[in-house]
KOLRO-351884 format. One record per residue (C-alpha): residue in three letters; x, y, z. Coordinates in steps of 0.05 Angstrom, whole numbers, plus 32768, in hexadecimal, padded with zeros to 4 digits. Layout:
KOLRO-351884
ALAXYZ ...
This chain:
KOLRO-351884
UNK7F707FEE7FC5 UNK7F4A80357FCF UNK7F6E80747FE0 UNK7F848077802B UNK7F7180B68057 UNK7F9980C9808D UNK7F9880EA80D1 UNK7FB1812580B7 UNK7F848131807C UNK7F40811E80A4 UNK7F57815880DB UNK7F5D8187809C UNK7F2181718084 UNK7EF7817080C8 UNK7F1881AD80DE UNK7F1F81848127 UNK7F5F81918151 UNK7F6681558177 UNK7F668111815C UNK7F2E80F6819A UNK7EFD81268177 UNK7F0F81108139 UNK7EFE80C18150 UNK7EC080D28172 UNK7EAF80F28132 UNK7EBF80B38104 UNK7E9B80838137 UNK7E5A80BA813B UNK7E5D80B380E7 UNK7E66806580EA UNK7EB1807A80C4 UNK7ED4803880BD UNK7F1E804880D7 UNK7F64802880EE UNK7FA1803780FC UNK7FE9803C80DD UNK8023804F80F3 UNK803680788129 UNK7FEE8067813D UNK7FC6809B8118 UNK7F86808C80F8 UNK7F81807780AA UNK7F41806A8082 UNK7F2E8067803A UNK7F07809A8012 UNK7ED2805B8004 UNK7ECA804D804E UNK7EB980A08053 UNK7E91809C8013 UNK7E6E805D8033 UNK7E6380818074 UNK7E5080C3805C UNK7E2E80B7801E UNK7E0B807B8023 UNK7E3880657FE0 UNK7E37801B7FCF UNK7E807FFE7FCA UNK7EA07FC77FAE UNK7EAD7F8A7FDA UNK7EF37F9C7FD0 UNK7EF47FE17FF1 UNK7EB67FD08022 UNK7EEF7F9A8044 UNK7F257FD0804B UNK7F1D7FCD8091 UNK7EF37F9580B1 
C-alpha cells in the first residue's frame, strides 16, 4: 500500500481554501481521488506522482483507486 494523502495536507499543499477548488483542481490534473471518512478526499502520493509527473507505477499502487 502507498502512503495516503489527505484533505488536509493537499489544502496545505495547494494553498486552496475550499475543498470544491481543491476537486476541480485534482480532476483539471487527472489526480486519482476518493473519499474516507467524514467524506473528505484521500489519495496516494503515487496517484499525484502518476498525475503530476508522468512517473510509471507499479500495478500495485496504479490500482489504489480504480
Amino acid at each position: 500500500m502507498t502512503a495516503l494523502v489527505n484533505q488536509d495536507q493537499l489544502m496545505e499543499w495547494t494553498a486552496f481554501k475550499q475543498r470544491g477548488a481543491l476537486e476541480v483542481w485534482l480532476k483539471k490534473n487527472r489526480v486519482n481521488y476518493t473519499y474516507g471518512k467524514g467524506n473528505k478526499i484521500i489519495t496516494t502520493l503515487a496517484a499525484i506522482n502518476k498525475a503530476l509527473l508522468g512517473e510509471a507505477v507499479s500495478n500495485e499502487e496504479e490500482n489504489d483507486f480504480t
